[in-house]
Backbone as JSON Lines, residues from 0, in Angstrom:
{"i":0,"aa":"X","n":[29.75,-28.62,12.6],"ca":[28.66,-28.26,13.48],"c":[27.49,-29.22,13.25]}
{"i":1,"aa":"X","n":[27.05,-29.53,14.23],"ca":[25.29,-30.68,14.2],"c":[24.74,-29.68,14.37]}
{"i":2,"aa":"X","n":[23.72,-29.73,13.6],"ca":[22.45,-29.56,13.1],"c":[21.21,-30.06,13.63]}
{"i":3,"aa":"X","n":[20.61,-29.33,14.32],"ca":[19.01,-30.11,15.16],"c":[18.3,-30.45,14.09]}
{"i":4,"aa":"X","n":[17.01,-31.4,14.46],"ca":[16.4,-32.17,13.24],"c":[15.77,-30.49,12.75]}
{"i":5,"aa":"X","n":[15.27,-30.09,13.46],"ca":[14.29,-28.95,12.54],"c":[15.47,-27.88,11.95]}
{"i":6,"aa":"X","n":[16.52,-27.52,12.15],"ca":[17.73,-26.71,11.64],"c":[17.88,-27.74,10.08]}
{"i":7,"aa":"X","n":[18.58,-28.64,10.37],"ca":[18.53,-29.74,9.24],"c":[17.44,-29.31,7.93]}
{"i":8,"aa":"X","n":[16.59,-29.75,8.73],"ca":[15.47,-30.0,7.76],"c":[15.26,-28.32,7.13]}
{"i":9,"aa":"X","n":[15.24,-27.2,7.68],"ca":[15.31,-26.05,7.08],"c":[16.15,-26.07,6.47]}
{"i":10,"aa":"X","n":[17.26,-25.99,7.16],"ca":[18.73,-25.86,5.99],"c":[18.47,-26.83,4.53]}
{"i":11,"aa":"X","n":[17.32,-28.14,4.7],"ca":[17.19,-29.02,3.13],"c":[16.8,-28.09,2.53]}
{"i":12,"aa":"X","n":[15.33,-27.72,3.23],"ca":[14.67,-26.82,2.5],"c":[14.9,-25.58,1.66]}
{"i":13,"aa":"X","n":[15.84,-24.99,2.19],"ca":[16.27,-24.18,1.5],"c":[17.54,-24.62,0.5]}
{"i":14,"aa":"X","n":[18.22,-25.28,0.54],"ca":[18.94,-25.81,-0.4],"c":[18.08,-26.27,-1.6]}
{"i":15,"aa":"X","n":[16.78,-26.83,-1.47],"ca":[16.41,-27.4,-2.54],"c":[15.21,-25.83,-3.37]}
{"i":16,"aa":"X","n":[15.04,-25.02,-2.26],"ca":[14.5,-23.66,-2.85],"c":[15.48,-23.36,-3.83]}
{"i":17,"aa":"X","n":[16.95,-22.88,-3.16],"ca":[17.42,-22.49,-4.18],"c":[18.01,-22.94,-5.3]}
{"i":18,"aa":"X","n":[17.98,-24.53,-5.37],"ca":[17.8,-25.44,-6.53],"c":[16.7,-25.28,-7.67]}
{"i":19,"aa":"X","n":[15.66,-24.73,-7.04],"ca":[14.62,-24.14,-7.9],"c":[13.13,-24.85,-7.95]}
{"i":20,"aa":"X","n":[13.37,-25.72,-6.46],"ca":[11.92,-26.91,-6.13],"c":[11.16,-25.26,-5.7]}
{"i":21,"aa":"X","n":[10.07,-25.86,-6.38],"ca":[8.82,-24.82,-6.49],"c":[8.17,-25.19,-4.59]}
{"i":22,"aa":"X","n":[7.71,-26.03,-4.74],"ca":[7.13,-26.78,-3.02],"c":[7.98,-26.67,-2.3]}
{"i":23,"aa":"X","n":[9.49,-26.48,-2.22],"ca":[10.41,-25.84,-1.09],"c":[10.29,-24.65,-0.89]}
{"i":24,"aa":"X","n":[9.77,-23.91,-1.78],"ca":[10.31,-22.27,-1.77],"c":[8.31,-22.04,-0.84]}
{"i":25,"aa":"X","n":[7.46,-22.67,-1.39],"ca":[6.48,-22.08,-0.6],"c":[6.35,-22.92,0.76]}
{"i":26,"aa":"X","n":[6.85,-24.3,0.88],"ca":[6.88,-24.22,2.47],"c":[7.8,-23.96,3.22]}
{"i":27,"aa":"X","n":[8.78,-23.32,2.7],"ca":[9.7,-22.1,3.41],"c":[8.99,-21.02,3.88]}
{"i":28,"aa":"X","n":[8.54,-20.56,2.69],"ca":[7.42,-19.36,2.89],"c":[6.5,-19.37,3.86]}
{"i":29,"aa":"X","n":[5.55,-20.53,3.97],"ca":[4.62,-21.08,4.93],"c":[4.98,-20.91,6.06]}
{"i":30,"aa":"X","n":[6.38,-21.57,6.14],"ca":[6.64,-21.7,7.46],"c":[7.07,-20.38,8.68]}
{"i":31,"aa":"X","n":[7.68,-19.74,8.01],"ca":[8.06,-17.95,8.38],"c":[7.2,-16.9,8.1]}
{"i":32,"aa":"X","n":[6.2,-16.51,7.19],"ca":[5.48,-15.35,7.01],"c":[4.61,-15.61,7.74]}
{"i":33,"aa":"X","n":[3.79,-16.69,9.11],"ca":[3.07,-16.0,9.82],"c":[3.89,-15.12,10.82]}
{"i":34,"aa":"X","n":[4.71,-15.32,11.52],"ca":[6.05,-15.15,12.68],"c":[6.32,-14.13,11.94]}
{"i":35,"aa":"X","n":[6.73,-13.62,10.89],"ca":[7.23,-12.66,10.21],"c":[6.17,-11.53,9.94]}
{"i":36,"aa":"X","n":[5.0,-11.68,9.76],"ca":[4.48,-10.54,9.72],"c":[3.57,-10.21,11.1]}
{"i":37,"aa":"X","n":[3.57,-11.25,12.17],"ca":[3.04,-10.9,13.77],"c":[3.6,-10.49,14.27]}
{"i":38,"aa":"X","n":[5.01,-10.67,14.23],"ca":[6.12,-10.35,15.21],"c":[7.23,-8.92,14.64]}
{"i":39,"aa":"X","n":[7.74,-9.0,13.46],"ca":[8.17,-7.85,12.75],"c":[6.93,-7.08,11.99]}
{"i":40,"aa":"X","n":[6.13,-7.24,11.37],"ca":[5.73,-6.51,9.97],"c":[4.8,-5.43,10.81]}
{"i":41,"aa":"X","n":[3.83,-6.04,11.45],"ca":[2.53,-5.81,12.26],"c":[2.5,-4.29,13.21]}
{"i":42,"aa":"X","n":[3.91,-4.73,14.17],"ca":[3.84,-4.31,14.99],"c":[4.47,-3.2,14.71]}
{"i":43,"aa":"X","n":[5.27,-2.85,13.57],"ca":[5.78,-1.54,13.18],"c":[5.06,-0.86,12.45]}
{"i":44,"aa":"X","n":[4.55,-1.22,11.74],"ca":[3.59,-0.44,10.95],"c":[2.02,-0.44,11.73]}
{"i":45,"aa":"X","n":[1.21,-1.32,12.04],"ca":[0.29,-1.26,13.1],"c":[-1.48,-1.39,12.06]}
{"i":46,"aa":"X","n":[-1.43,-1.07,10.37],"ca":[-2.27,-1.66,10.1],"c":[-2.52,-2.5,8.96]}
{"i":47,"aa":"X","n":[-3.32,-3.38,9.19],"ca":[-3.49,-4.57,8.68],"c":[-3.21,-4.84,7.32]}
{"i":48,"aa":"X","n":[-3.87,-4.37,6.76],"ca":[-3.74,-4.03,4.97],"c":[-2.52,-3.35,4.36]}
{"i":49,"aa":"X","n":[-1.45,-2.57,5.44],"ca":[-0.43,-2.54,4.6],"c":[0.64,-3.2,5.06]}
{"i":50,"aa":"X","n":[0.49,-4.01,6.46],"ca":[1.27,-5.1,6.43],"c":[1.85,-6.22,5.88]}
{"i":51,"aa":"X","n":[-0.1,-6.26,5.49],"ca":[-0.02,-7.58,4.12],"c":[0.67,-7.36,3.18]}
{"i":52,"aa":"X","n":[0.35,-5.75,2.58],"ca":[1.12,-5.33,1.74],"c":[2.73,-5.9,1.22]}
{"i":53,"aa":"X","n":[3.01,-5.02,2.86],"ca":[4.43,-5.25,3.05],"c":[5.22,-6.97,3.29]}
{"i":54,"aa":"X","n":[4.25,-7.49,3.34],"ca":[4.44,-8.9,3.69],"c":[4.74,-9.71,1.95]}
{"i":55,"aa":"X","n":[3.77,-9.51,1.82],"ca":[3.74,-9.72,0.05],"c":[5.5,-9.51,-0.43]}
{"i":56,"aa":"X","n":[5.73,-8.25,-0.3],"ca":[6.59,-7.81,-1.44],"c":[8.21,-8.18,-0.49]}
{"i":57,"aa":"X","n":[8.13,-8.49,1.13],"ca":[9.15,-9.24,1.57],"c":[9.53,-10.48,1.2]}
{"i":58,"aa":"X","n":[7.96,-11.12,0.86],"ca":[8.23,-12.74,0.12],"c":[8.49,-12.77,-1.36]}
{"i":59,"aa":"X","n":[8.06,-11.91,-1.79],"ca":[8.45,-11.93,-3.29],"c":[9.94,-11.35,-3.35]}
{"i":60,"aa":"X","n":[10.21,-10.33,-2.72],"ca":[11.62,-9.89,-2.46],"c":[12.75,-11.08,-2.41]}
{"i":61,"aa":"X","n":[12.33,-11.8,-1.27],"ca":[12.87,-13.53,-1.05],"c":[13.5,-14.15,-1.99]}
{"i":62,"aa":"X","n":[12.05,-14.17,-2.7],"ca":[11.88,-15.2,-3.57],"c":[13.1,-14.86,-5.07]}
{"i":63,"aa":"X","n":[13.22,-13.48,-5.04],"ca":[14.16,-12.95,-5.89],"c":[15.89,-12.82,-5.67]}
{"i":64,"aa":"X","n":[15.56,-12.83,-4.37],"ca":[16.96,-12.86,-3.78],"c":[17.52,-14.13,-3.01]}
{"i":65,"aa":"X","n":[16.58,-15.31,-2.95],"ca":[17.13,-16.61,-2.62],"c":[18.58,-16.65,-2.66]}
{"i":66,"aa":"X","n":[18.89,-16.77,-4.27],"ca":[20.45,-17.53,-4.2],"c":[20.92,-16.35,-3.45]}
{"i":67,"aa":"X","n":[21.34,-15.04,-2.86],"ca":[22.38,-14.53,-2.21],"c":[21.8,-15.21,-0.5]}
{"i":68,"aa":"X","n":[20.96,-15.85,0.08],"ca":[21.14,-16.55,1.0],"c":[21.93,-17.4,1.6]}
{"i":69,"aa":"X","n":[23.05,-17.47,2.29],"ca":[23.88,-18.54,2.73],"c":[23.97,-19.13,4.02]}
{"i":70,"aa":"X","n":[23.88,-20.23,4.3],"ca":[23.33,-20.34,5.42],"c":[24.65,-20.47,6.22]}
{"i":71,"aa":"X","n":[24.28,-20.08,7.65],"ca":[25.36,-19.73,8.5],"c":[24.84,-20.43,9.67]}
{"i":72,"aa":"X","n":[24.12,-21.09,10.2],"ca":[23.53,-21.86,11.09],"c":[22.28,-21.28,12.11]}
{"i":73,"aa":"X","n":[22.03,-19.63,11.64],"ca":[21.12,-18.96,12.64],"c":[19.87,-19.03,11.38]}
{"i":74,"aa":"X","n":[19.69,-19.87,10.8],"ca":[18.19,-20.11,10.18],"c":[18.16,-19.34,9.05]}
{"i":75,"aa":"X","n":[17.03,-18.82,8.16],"ca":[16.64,-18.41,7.1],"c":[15.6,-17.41,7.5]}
{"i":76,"aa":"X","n":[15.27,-17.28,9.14],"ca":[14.49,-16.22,9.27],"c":[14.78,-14.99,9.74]}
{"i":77,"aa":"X","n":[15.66,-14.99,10.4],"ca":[16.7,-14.23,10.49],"c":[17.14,-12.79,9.24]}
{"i":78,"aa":"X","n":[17.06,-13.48,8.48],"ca":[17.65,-13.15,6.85],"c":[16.47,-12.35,6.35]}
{"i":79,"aa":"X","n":[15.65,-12.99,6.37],"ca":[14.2,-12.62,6.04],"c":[13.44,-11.53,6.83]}
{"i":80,"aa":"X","n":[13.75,-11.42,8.38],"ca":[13.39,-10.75,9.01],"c":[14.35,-8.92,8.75]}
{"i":81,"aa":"X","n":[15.41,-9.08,8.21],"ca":[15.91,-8.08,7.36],"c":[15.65,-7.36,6.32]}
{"i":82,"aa":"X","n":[14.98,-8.53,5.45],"ca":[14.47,-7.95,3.79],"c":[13.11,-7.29,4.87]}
{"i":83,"aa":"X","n":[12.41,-7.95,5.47],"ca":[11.35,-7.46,6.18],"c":[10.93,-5.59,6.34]}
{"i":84,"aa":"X","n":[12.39,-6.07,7.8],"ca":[12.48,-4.66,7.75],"c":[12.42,-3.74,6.76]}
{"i":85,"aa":"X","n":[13.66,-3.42,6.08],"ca":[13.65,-2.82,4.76],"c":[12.94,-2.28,4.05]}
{"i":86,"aa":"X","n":[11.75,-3.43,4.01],"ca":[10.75,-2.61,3.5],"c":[10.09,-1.81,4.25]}
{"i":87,"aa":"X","n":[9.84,-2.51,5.4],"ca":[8.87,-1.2,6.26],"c":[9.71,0.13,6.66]}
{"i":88,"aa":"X","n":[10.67,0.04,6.73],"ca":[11.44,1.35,6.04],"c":[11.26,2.22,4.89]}
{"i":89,"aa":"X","n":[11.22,1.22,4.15],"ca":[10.7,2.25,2.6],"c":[9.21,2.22,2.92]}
{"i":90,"aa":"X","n":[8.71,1.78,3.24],"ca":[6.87,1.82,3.28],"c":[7.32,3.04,4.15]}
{"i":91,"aa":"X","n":[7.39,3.16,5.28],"ca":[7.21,4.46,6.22],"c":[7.97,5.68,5.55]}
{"i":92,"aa":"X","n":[9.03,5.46,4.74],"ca":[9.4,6.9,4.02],"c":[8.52,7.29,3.24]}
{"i":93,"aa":"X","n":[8.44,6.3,2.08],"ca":[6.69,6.66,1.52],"c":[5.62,7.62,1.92]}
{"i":94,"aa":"X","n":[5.69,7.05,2.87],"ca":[4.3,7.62,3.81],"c":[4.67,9.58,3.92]}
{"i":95,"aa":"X","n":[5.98,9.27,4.89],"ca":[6.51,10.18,5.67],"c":[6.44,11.51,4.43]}
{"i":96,"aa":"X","n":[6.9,11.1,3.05],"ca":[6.71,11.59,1.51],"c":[5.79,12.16,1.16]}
{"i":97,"aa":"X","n":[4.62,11.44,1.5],"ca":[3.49,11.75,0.92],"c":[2.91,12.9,1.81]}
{"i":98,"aa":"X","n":[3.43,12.48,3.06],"ca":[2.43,13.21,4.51],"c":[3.32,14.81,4.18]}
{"i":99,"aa":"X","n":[4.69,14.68,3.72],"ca":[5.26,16.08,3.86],"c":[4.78,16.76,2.49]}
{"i":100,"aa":"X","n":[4.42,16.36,1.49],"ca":[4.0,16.73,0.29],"c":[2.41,17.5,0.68]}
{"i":101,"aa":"X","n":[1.3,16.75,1.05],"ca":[0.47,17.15,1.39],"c":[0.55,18.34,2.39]}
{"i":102,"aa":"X","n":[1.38,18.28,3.21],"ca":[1.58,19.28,4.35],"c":[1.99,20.74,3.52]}
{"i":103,"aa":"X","n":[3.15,20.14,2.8],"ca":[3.15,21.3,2.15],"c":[2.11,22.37,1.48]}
{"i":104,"aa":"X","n":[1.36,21.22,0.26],"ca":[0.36,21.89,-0.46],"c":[-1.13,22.62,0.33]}
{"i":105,"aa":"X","n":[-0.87,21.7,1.89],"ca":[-1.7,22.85,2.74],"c":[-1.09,23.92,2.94]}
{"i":106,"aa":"X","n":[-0.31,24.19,3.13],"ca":[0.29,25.49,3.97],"c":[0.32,26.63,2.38]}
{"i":107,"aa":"X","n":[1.01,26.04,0.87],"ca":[0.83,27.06,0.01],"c":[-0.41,27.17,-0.05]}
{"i":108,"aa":"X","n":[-1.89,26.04,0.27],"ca":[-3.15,26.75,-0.18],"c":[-3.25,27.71,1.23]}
{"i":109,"aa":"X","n":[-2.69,27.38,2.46],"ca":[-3.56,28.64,3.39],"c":[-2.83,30.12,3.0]}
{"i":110,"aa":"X","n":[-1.69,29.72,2.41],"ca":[-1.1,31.28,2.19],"c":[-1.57,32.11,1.61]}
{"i":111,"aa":"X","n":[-2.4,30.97,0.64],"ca":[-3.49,32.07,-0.42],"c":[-4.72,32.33,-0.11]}
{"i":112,"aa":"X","n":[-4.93,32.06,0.9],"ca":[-6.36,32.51,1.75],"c":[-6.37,33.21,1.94]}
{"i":113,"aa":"X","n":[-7.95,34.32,2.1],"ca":[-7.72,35.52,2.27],"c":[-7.65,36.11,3.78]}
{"i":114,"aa":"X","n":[-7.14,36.69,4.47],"ca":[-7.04,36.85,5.65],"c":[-8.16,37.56,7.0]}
{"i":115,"aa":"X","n":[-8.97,37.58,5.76],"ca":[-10.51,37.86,6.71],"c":[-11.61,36.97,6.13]}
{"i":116,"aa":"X","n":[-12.47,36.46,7.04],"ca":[-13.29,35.64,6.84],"c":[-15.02,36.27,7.46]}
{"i":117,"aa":"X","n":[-15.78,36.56,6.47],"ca":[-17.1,37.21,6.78],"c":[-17.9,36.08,7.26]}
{"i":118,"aa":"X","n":[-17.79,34.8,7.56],"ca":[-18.7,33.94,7.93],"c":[-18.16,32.5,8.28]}
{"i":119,"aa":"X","n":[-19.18,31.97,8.57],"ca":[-19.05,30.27,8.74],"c":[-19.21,29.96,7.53]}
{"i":120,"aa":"X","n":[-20.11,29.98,7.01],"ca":[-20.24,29.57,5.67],"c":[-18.97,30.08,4.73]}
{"i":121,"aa":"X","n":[-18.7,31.06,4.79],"ca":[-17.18,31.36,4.03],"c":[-16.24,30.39,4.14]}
{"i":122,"aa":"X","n":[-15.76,30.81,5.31],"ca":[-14.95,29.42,5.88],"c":[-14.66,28.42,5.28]}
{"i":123,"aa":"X","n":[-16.42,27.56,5.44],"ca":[-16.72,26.72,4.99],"c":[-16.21,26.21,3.63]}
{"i":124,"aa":"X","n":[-16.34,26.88,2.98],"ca":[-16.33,27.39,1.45],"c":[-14.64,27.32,1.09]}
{"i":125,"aa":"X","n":[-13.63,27.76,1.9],"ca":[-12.71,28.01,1.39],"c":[-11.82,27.01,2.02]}
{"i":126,"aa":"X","n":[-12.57,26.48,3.21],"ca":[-11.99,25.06,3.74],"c":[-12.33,23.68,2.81]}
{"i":127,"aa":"X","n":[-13.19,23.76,1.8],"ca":[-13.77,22.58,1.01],"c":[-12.76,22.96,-0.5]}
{"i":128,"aa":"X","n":[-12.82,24.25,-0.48],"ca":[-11.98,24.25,-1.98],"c":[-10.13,24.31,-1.36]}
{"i":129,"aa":"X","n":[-10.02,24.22,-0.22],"ca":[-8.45,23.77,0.36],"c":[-8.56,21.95,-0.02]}
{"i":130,"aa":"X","n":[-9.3,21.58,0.57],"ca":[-8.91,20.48,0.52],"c":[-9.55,19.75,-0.71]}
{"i":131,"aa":"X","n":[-9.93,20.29,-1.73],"ca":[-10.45,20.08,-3.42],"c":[-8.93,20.31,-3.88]}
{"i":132,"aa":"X","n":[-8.07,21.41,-3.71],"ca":[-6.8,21.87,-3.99],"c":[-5.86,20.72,-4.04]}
{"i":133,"aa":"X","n":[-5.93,20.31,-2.39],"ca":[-4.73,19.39,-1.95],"c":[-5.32,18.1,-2.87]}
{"i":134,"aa":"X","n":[-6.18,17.63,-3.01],"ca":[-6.28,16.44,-3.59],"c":[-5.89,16.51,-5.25]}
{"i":135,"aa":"X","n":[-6.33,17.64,-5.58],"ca":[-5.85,17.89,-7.54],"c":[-4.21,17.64,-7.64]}
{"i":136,"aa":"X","n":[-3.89,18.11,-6.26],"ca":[-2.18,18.53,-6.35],"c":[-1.91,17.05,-6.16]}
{"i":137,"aa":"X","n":[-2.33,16.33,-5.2],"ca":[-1.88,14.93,-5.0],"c":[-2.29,14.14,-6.08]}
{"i":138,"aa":"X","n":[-2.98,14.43,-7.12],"ca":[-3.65,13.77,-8.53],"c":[-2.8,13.86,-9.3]}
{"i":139,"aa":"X","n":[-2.22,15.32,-10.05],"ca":[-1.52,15.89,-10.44],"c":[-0.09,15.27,-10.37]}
{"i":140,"aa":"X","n":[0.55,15.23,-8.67],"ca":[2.11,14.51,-8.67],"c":[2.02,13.23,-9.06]}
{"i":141,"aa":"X","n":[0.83,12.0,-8.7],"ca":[0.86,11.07,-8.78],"c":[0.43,10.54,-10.98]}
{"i":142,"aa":"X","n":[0.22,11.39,-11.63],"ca":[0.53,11.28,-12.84],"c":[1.1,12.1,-13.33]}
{"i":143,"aa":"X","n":[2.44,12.4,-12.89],"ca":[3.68,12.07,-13.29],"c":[4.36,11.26,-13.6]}
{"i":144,"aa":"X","n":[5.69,11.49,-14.39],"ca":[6.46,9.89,-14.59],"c":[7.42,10.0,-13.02]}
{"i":145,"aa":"X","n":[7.74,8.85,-13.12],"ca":[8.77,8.46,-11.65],"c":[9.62,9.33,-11.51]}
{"i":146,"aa":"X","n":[10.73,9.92,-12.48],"ca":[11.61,11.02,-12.62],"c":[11.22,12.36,-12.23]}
{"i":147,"aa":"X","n":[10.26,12.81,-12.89],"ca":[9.63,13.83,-12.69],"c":[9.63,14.22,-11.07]}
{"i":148,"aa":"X","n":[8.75,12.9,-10.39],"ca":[8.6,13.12,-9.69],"c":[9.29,13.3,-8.36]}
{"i":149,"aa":"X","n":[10.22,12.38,-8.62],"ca":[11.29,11.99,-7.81],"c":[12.27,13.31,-7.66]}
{"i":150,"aa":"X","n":[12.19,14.53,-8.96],"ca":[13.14,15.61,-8.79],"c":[11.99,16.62,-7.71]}
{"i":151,"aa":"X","n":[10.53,16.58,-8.32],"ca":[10.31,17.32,-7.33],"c":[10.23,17.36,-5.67]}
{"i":152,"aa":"X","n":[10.16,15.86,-5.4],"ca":[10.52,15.2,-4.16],"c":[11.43,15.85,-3.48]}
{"i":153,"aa":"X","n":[12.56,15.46,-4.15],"ca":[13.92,15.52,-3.3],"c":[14.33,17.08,-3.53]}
{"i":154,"aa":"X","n":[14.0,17.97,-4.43],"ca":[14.19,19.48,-4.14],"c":[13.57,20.08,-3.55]}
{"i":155,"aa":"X","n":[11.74,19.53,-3.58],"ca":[11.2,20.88,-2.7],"c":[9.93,20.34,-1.74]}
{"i":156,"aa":"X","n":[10.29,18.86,-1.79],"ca":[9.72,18.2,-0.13],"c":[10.76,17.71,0.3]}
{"i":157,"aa":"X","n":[11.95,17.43,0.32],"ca":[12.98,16.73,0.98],"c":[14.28,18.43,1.27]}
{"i":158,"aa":"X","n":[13.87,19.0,0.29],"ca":[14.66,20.5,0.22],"c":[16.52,19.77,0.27]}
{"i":159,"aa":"X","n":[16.61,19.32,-0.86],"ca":[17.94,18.98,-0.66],"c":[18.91,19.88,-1.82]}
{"i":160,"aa":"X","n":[19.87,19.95,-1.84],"ca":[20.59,20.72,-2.75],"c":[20.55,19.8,-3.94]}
{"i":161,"aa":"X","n":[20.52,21.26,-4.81],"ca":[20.41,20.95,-6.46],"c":[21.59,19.65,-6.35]}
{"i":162,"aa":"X","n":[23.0,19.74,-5.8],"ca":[23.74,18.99,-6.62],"c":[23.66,17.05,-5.79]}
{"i":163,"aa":"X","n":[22.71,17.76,-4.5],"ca":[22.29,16.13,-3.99],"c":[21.29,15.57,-4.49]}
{"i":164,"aa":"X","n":[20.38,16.37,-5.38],"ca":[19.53,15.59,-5.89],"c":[20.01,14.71,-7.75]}
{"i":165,"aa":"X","n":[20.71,16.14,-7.83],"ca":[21.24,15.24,-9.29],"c":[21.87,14.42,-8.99]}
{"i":166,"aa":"X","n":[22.75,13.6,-8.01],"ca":[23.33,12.7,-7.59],"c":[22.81,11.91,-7.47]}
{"i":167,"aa":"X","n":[21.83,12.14,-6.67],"ca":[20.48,10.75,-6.3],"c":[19.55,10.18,-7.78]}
{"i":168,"aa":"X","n":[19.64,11.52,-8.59],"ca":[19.15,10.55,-9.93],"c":[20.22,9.89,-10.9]}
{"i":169,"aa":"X","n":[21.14,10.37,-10.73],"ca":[22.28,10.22,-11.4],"c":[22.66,10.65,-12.78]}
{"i":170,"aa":"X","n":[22.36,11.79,-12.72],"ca":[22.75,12.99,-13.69],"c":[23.58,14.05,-13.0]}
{"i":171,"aa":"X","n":[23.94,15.02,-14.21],"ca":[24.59,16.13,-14.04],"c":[23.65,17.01,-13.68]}
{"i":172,"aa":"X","n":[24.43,18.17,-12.73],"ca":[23.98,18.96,-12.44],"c":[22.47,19.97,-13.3]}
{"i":173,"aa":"X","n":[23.42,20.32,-14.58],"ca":[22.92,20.44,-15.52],"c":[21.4,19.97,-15.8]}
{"i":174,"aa":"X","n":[21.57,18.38,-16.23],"ca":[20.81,17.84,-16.61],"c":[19.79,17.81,-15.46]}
{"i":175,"aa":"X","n":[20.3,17.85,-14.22],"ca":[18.97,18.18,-13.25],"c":[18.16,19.08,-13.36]}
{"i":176,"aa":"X","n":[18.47,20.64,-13.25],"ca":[17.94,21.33,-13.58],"c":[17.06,21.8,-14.36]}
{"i":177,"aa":"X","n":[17.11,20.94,-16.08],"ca":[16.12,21.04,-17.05],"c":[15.05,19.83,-16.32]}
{"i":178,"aa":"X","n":[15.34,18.57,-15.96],"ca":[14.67,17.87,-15.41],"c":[13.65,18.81,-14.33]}
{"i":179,"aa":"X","n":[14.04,18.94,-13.58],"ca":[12.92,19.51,-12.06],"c":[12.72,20.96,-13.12]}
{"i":180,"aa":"X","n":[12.9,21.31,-14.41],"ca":[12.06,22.59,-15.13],"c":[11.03,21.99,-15.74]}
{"i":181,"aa":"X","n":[11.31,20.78,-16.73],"ca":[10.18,19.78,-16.79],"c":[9.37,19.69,-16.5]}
{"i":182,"aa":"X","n":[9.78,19.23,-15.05],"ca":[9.1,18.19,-13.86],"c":[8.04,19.23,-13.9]}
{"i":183,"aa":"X","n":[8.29,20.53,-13.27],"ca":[7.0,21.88,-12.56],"c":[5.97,21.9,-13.77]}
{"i":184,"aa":"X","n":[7.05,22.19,-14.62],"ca":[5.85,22.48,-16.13],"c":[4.53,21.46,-16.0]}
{"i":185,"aa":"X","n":[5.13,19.85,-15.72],"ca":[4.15,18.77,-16.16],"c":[3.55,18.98,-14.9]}
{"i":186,"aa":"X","n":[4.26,19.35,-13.85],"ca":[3.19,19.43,-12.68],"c":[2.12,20.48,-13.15]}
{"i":187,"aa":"X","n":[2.6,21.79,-13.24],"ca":[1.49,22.61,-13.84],"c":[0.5,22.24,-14.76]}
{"i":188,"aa":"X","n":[0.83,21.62,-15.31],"ca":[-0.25,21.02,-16.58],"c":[-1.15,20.04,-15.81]}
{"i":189,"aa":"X","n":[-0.34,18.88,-15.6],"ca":[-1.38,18.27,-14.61],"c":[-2.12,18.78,-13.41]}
{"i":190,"aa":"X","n":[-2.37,19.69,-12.84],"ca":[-2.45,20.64,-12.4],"c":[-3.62,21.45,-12.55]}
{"i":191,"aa":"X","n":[-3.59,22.21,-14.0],"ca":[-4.25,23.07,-14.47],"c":[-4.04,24.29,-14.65]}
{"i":192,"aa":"X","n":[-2.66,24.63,-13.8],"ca":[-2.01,26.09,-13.9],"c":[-1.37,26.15,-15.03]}
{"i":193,"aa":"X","n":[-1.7,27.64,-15.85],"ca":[-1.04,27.99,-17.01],"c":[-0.13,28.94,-16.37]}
């Protein structure tokens, strides 16, 4: 197969990236992460700062996964525009994570509300210590360790069965169970509930 001068010249470029030339690998980079984050990153996610985000950790992603690149004659952006995706996949589950976590910890604080309200100012009052609540609780999960957290995730914001979540960490059943008993305890502590 011929090769157009600019196909060519990418295809060097990346041959000599994954040779380990430092100045190939960033004007590879140069040349695809504006196109890559205007055209994929941007427009799925929609704001600026976690595009970049996501832009960042597609090129560093790259940059880690070079040698499984092989070139097949449809370019190197192509390839890239995959790791791309990917992430904004995991960025939006993230999100989707966090948004159902919070959702949750609203709905257990309105349950504990009391069901008559003598004022605006009451209200007031019990609408400021709701959302004082939700933020301790989001304080609380987020110092946790990764495990921890990850069991309470997938059992009781993702609501998946005991034996799909021990799977997903890759333990026994068993061993799940003391885990997500753990997990609540340290949530409670972090927390403040005895």
């Amino acid at each position: 197969m011929v090769l157009t001068a600019p196909a060519a010249e990418e295809k060097a470029l990346v041959e000599a990236a994954q040779a380990g030339d430092v100045e190939a690998i960033r004007m590879l980079l140069d040349r695809v992460s504006r196109p890559l984050y205007a055209a994929v990153i941007l427009p799925r996610i929609g704001i600026a700062a976690d595009a970049e985000d996501i832009l960042r950790e597609t090129l560093l992603r790259a940059i880690d996964r070079l040698h499984t690149f092989h070139w097949t004659g449809a370019g190197f952006f192509p390839w890239l525009r995959q790791i791309a995706i990917h992430q904004v996949i995991d960025h939006v589950r993230r999100v989707q994570r966090r948004t159902r976590l919070e959702e949750r910890f609203e709905r257990q604080a309105a349950d504990v509300m009391p069901l008559h309200h003598a004022g605006a100012e009451e209200a007031l009052i019990d609408q400021q210590e709701r959302a004082l609540s939700l933020k301790t609780m989001s304080v609380a999960m987020d110092a946790l360790n990764d495990r921890y957290r990850a069991a309470i995730t997938l059992r009781l914001l993702e609501e998946r069965s005991r034996e799909e979540c021990a799977e997903a960490l890759g333990v026994t059943l068993g061993n799940f169970d003391v885990i997500l008993h753990r997990a609540l305890a340290a949530l409670r502590k972090a927390y403040g509930v005895r």
